[in-house]
C-alpha positions as CSV (number, residue, x, y, z in Angstrom):
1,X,20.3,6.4,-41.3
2,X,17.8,8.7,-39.6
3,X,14.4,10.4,-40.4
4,X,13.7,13.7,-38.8
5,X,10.0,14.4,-37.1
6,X,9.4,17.3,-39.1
7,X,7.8,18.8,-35.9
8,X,10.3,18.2,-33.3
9,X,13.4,18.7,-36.0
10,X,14.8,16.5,-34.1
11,X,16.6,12.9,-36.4
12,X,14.3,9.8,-35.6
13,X,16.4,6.8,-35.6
14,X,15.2,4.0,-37.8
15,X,17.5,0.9,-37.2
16,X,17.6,-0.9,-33.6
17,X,15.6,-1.9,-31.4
18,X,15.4,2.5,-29.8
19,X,14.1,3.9,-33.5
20,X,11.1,6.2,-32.0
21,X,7.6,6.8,-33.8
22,X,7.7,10.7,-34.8
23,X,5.0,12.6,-32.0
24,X,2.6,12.9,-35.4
25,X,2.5,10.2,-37.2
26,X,-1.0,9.9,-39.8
27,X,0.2,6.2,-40.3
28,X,-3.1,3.9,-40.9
29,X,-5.0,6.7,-40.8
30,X,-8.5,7.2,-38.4
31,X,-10.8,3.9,-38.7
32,X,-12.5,5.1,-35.5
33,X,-15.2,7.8,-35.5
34,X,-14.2,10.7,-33.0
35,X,-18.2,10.9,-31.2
36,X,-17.0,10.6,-27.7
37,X,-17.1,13.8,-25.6
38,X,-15.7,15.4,-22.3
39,X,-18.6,14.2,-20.4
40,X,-18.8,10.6,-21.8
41,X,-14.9,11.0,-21.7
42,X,-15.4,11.5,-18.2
43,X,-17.3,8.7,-17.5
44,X,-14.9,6.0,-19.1
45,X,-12.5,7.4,-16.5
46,X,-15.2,6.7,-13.7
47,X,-16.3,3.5,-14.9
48,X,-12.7,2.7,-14.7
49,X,-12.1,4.2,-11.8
50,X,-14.5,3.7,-9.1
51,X,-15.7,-0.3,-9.1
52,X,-14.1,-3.4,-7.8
53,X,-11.8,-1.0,-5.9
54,X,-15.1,0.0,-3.8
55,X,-16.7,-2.8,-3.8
56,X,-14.5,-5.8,-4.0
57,X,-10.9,-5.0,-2.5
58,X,-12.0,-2.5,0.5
59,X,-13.2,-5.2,2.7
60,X,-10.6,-7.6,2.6
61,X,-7.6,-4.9,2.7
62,X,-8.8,-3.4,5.5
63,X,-9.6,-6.5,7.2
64,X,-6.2,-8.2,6.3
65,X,-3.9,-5.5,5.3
66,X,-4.7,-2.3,6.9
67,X,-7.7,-1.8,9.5
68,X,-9.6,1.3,9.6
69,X,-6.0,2.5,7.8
70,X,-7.6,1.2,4.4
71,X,-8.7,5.2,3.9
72,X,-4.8,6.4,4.2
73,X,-3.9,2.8,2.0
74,X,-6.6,4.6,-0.6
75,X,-5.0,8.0,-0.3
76,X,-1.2,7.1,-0.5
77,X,-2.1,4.8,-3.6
78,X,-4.0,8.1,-4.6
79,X,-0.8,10.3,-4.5
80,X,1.0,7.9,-6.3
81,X,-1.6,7.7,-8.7
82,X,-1.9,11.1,-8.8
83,X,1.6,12.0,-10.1
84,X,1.2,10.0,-13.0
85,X,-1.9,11.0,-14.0
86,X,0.0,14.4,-14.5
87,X,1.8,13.2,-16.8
88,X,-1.0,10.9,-18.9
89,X,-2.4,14.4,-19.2
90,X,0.0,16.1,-20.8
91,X,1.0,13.3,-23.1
92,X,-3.0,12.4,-23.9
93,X,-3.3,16.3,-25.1
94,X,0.5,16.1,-27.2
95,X,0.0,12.7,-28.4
96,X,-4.3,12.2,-29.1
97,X,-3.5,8.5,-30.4
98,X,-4.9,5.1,-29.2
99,X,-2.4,2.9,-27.3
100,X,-1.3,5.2,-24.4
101,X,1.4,4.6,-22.5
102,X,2.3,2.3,-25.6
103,X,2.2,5.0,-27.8
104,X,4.0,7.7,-25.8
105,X,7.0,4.9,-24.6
106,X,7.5,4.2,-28.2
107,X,7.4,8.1,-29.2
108,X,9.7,9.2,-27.1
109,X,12.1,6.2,-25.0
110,X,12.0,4.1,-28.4
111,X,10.3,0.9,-29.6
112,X,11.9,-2.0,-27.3
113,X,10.4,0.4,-24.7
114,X,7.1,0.9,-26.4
115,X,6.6,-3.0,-27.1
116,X,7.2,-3.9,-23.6
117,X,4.8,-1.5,-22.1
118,X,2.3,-2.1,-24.6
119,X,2.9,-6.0,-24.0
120,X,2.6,-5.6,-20.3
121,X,-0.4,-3.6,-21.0
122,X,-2.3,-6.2,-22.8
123,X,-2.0,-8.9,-19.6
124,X,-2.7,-6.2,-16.8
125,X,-6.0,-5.0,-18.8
126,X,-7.2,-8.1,-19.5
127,X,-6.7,-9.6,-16.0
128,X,-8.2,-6.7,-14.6
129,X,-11.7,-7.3,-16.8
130,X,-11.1,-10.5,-14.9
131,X,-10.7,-9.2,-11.4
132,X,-13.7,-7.4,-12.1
133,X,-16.1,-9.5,-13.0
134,X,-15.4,-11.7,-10.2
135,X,-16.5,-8.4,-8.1
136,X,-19.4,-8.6,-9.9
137,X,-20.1,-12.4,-9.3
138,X,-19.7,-12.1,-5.6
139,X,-22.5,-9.1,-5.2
140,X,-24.7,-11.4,-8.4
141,X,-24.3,-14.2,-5.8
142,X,-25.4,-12.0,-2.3
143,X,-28.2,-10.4,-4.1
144,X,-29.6,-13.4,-5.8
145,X,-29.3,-15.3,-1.5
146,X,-30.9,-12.0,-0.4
147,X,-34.0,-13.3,-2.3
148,X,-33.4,-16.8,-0.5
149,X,-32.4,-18.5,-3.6
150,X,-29.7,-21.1,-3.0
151,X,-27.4,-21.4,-6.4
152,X,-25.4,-24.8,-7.6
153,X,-22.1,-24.0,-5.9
154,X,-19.8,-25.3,-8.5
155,X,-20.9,-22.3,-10.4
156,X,-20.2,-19.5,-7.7
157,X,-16.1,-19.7,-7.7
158,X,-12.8,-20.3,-9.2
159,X,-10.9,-23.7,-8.4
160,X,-9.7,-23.1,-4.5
161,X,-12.2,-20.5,-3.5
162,X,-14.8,-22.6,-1.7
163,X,-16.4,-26.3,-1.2
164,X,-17.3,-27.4,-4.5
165,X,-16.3,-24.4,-6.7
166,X,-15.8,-25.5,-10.0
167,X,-15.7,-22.2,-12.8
168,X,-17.4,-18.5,-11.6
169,X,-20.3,-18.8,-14.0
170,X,-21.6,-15.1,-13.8
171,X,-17.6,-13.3,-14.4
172,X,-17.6,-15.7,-17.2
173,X,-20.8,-14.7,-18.4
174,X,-20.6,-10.6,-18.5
175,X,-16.4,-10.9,-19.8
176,X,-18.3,-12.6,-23.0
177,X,-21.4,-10.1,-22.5
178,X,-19.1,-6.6,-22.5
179,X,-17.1,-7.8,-25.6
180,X,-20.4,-8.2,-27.2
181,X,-21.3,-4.4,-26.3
182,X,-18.2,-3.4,-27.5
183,X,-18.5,-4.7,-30.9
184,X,-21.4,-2.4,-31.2
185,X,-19.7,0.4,-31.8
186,X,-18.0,3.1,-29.3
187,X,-20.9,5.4,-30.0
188,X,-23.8,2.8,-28.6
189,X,-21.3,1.5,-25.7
190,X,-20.0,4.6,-24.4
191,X,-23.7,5.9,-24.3
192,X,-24.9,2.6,-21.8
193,X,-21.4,3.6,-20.2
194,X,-22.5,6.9,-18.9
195,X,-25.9,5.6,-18.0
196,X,-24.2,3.0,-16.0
197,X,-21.8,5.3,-14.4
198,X,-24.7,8.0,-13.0
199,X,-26.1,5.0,-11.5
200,X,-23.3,3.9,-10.2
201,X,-22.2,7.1,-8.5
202,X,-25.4,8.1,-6.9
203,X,-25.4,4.7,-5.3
204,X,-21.9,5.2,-3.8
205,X,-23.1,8.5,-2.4
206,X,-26.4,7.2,-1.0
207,X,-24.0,4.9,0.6
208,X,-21.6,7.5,2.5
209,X,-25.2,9.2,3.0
210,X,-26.7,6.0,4.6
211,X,-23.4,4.9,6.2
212,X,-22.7,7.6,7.9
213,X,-25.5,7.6,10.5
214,X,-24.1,4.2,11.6
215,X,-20.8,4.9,12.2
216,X,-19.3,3.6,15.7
217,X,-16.0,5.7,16.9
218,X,-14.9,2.4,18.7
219,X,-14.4,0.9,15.3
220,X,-11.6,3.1,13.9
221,X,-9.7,2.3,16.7
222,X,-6.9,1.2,16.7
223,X,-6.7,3.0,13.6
224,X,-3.9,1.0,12.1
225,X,-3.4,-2.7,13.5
226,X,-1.0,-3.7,11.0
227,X,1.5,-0.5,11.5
228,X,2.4,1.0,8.3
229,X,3.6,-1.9,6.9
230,X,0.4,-2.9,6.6
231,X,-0.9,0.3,5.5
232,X,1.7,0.2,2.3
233,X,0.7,-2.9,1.7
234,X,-2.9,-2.3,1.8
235,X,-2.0,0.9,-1.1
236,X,0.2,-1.7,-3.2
237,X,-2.9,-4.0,-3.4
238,X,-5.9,-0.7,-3.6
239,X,-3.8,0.8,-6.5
240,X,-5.5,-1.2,-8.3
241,X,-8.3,0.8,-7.8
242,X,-6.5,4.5,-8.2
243,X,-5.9,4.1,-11.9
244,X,-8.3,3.9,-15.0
245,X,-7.5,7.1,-16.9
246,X,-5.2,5.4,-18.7
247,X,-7.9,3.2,-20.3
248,X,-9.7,5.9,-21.0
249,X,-6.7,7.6,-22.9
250,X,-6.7,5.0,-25.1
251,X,-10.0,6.1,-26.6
252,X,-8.1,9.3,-27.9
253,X,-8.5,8.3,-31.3
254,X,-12.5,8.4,-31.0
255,X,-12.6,11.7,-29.1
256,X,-14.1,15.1,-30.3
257,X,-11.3,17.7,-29.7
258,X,-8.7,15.0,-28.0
259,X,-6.0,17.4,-27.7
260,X,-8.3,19.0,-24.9
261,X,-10.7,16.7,-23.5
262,X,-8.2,14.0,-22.4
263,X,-6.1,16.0,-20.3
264,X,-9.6,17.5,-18.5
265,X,-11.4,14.1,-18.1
266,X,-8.2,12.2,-17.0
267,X,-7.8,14.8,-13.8
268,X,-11.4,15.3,-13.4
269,X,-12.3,11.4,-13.0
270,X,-9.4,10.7,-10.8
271,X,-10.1,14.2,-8.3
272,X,-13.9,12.8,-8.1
273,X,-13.0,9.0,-7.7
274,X,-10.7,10.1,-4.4
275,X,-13.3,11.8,-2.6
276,X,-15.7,8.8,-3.1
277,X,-12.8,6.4,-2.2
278,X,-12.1,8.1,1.2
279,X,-15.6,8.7,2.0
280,X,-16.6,5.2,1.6
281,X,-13.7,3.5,3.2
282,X,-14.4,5.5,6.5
283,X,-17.8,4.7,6.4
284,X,-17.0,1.2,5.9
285,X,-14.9,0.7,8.7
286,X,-16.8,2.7,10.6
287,X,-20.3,0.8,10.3
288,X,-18.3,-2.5,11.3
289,X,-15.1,-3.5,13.0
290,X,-12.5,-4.3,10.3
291,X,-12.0,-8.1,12.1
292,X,-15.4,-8.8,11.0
293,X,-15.9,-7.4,7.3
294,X,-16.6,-10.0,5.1
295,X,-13.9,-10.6,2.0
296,X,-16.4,-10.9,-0.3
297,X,-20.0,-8.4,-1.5
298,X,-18.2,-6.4,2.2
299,X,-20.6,-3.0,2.1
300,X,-24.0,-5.4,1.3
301,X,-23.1,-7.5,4.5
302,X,-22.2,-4.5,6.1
303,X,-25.2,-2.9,5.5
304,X,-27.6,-5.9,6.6
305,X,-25.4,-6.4,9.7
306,X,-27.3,-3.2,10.8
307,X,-30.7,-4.2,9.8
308,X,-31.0,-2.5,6.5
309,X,-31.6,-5.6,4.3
310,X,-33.7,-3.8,1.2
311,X,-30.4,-1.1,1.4
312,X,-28.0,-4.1,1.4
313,X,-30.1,-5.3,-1.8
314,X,-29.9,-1.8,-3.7
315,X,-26.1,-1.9,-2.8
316,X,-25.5,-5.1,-4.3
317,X,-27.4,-4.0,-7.5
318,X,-25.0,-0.5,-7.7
319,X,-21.7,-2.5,-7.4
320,X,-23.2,-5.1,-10.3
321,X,-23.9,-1.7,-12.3
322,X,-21.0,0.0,-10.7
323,X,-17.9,-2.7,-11.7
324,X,-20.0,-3.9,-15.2
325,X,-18.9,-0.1,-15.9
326,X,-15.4,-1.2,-15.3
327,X,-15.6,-4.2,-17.3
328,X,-16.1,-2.0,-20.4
329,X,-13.8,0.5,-20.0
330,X,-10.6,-2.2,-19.3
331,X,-12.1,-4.4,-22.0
332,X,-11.8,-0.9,-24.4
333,X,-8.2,-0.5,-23.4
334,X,-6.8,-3.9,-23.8
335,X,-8.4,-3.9,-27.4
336,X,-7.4,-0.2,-28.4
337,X,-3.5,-1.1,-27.0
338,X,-4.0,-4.4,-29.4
339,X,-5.2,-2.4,-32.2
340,X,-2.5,-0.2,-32.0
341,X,0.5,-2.6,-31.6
342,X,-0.5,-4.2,-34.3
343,X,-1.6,-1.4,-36.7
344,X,2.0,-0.4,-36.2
345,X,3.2,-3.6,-37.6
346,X,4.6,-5.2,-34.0
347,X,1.5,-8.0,-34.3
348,X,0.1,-9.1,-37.0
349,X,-2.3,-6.1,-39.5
350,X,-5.1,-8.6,-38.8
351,X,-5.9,-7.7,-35.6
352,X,-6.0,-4.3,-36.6
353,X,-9.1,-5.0,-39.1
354,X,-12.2,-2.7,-37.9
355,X,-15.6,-3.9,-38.5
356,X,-18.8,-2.4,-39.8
357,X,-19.7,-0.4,-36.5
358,X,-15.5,0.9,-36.4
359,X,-15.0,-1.6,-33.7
360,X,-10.9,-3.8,-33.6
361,X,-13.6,-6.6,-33.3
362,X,-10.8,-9.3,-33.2
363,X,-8.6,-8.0,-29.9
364,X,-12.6,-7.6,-28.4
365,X,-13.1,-10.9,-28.8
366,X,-9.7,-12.0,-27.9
367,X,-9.9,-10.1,-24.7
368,X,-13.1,-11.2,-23.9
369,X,-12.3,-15.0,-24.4
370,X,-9.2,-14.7,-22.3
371,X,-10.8,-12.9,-19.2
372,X,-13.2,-14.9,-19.3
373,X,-11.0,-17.9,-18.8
374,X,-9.2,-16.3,-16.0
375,X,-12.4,-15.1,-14.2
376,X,-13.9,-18.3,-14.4
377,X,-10.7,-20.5,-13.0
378,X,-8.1,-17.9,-11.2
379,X,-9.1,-16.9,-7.3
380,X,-9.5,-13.0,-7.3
381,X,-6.3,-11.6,-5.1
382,X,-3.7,-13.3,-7.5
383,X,-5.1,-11.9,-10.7
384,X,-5.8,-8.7,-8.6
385,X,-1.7,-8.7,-7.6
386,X,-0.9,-9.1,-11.1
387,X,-2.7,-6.0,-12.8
388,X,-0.9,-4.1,-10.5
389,X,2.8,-4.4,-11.3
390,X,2.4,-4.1,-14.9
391,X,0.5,-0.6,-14.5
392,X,3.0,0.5,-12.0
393,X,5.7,0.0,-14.6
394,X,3.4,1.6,-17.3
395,X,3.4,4.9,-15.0
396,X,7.0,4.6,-14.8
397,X,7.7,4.6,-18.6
398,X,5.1,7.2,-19.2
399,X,6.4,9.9,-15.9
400,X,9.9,9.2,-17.4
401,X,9.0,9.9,-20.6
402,X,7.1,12.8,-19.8
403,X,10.3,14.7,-18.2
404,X,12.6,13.5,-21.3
405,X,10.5,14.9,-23.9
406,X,9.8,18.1,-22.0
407,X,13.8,18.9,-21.9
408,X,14.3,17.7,-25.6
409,X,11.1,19.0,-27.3
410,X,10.2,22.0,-25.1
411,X,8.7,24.2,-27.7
412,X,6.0,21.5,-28.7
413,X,2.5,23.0,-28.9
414,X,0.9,21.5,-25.4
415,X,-2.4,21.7,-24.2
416,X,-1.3,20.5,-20.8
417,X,2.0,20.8,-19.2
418,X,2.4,18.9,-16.1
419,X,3.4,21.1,-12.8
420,X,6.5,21.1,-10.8
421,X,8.6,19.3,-13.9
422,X,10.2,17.2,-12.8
423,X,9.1,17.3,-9.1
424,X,6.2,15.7,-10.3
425,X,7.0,12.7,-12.3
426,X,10.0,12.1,-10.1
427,X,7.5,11.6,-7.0
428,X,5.1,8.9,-9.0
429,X,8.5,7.1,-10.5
430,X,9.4,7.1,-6.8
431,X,5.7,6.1,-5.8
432,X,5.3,3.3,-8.1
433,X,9.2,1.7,-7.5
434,X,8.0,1.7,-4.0
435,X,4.7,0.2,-4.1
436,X,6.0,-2.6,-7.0
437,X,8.4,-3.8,-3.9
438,X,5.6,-4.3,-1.6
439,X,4.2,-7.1,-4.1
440,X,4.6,-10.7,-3.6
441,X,7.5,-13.3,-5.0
442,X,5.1,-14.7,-6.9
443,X,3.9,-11.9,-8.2
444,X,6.8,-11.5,-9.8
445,X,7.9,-14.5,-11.2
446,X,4.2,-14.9,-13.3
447,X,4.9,-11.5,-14.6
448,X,8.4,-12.2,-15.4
449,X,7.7,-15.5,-17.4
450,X,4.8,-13.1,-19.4
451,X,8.3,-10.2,-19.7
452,X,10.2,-13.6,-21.5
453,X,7.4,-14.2,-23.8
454,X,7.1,-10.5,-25.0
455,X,11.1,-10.9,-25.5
456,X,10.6,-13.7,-28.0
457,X,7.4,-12.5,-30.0
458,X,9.4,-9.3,-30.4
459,X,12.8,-10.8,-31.4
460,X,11.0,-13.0,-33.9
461,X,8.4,-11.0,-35.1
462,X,7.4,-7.6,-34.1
463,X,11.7,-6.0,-34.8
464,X,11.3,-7.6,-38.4
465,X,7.7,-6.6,-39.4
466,X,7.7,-3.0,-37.4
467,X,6.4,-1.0,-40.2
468,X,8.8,1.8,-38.5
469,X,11.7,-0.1,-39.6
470,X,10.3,-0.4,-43.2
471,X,9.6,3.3,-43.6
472,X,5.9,2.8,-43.7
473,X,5.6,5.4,-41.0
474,X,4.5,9.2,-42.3
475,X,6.2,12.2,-40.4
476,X,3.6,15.1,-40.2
477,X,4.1,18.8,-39.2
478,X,0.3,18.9,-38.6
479,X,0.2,19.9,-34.7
């Protein structure tokens, strides 16, 4: 038996495990408020964006991975990045619901598809809150020795990452400290975003400002140490820094006008993040040769390695502001994803409970909890490794999907279309196959044993209680 989407015309299935959410569906209606415009839009995209990418991953990439090469690692990953971003465009103005990629697998590739992604989805975004608040630990810790204060150092790492680390106290800390903002209500949190986020930027640029005086020629060379190889390895690990849009698109929900502020923030946050990314990682290996950036708080060190102390201080206080900004807008996604796996009937309807303030209070706190136990206890390039596979599967559902429904649903009323179809999406599926191979055995394996887990919470509970598969889901013509 089969439902039709009575925009599309075309039969929804409604048995097995490929039965497809109709593109409108008014199912569980809109808890959120929609008081989030283009320019606060905007800025969950940059808080997303431009952070622990900057900050955290630079110096070690380029002093591992890449060399002065980091600033082509940054731009390949960029490409890639860019190509799907494309396509999250023209799906975030089609499809203004919260879950992306989620909710646009399971609309148009089915809802085995849409349950993967969406369980991937919750791991990466969590573990990157993580990664990120380790960033922010590091540049807590220079700033605070800047001042000569010595802190307890069972508190300043994970297990492994130093003499007598025991737990990272301060990513514990602001994991607990952005679920807390959260649960205030998008409204309040998105406005301390954008504060955070003009901070942040004019910090980055009074950095390539600054930096730029003491640039040395004789550090870019040799330009790239580690051959290619190591420049494609240095873009597997910085893509991790390339994407965020798609945690903003899962704010769609509690948008004003979604269908045409999503597709303008997603490419506007992305084209402004690359020029800041380029900019910053020539000046970085610029200032100081890449065999002697530090893996940790690199552009403070950098910075007082050329007598600029009080500017090494002010750096260390933008990236705290600068990856806190990042912190909220991954925390954001995980929950909204949550929220909408299980207000589709996948999880459990409790975690899709909205308090007084319209927050999914229960994933915030969830996510919160969990990050915080893998900031506190995990060393920074594993959980790092693992955020990226899961997105770079993510952009391959969503820049497949994107070419499907173009060629079965042509006529749908879009506010974006993506260029060169299929050029395009074909170029970041290609991209992001490429860039998964370049990640580590191990990689794998933890991300496979999470894949066997979503197989089993699936087979025994989300197939059976899919309110989908119950007929709980309302078709809509409203476009």
């Amino acid at each position: 038996m089969a439902a039709h989407d009575d925009v599309t015309g075309i039969p929804q299935p409604t048995k097995g495990i490929f039965r497809r959410k109709p593109i409108h569906d008014e199912s569980g209606g809109h808890p959120f408020e929609r008081t989030i415009g283009l320019w606060q839009l905007t800025a969950i995209g940059l808080g997303a964006i431009i952070g622990a990418g900057i900050f955290a991953l630079a110096g070690p990439v380029a002093k591992h991975d890449a060399g002065p090469a980091v600033s082509l690692s940054f731009i390949i990953a960029g490409i890639a990045s860019a190509c799907a971003a494309l396509s999250y465009a023209e799906f975030g103005g089609l499809i203004p619901r919260a879950g992306s990629a989620y909710t646009y697998g399971y609309a148009v590739l089915g809802e085995s598809v849409g349950w993967f992604i969406g369980w991937d989805l919750l791991l990466e975004y969590t573990a990157i809150v993580a990664v990120v608040a380790i960033g922010v630990s590091q540049y807590v810790d220079f700033f605070v020795e800047s001042f000569g204060v010595n802190l307890p150092t069972w508190m300043l790492g994970a297990p492994g990452t130093g003499g007598g680390h025991r737990v990272d106290l301060f990513a514990v800390i602001l994991c607990l400290g952005v679920a807390w903002l959260l649960n205030r209500g998008i409204k309040t949190s998105a406005r301390v975003e954008t504060y955070l986020v003009f901070v942040k930027i004019a910090i980055v640029v009074a950095v390539i400002v600054v930096g730029a005086f003491f640039i040395k020629g004789e550090n870019l060379n040799p330009y790239m140490p580690y051959g290619f190889g190591g420049v494609a390895t240095g873009a597997a690990t910085v893509f991790f820094a390339v994407f965020g849009y798609d945690a903003m698109s899962t704010a769609a929900e509690e948008t004003k006008d979604a269908e045409r502020n999503l597709p303008k923030a997603i490419l506007l946050s992305l084209s402004i993040a690359m020029v800041l990314y380029v900019l910053t990682a020539t000046v970085l290996t610029g200032m100081q040769h890449y065999t002697q950036l530090s893996d940790t708080a690199a552009f403070a060190y950098v910075f007082q390695a050329v007598n600029l102390p009080v500017f090494a201080q002010i750096v260390a206080v933008g990236a705290i502001v600068g990856i806190i900004t990042v912190l909220f807008s991954f925390s954001l996604g995980a929950s909204r994803v949550w929220f909408a796996i299980s207000r589709d009937g996948l999880l459990p309807g409790w975690f899709a409970k909205t308090n007084a303030r319209h927050s999914p209070h229960r994933p915030v706190w969830i996510v919160g909890i969990v990050s915080a136990a893998i900031a506190g206890f995990v060393p920074i390039g594993d959980a790092a490794k693992l955020t990226n596979i899961g997105i770079l599967l993510a952009f391959i559902v969503v820049s497949a999907a994107v070419i499907i429904l173009r060629y079965r649903s042509p006529h749908l009323p879009r506010t974006f279309r993506t260029p060169w179809m299929p050029v395009t999406p074909l170029l970041g599926i290609a991209f992001s196959i490429w860039l998964v191979t370049e990640l580590d055995i191990l990689t794998w394996l933890r991300f496979l044993s999470w894949f066997v887990l979503g197989v089993l919470v699936y087979a025994l509970y989300g197939y059976r209680h899919a309110k989908l598969g119950h007929g709980e889901v309302v078709h809509t013509d409203d476009a």
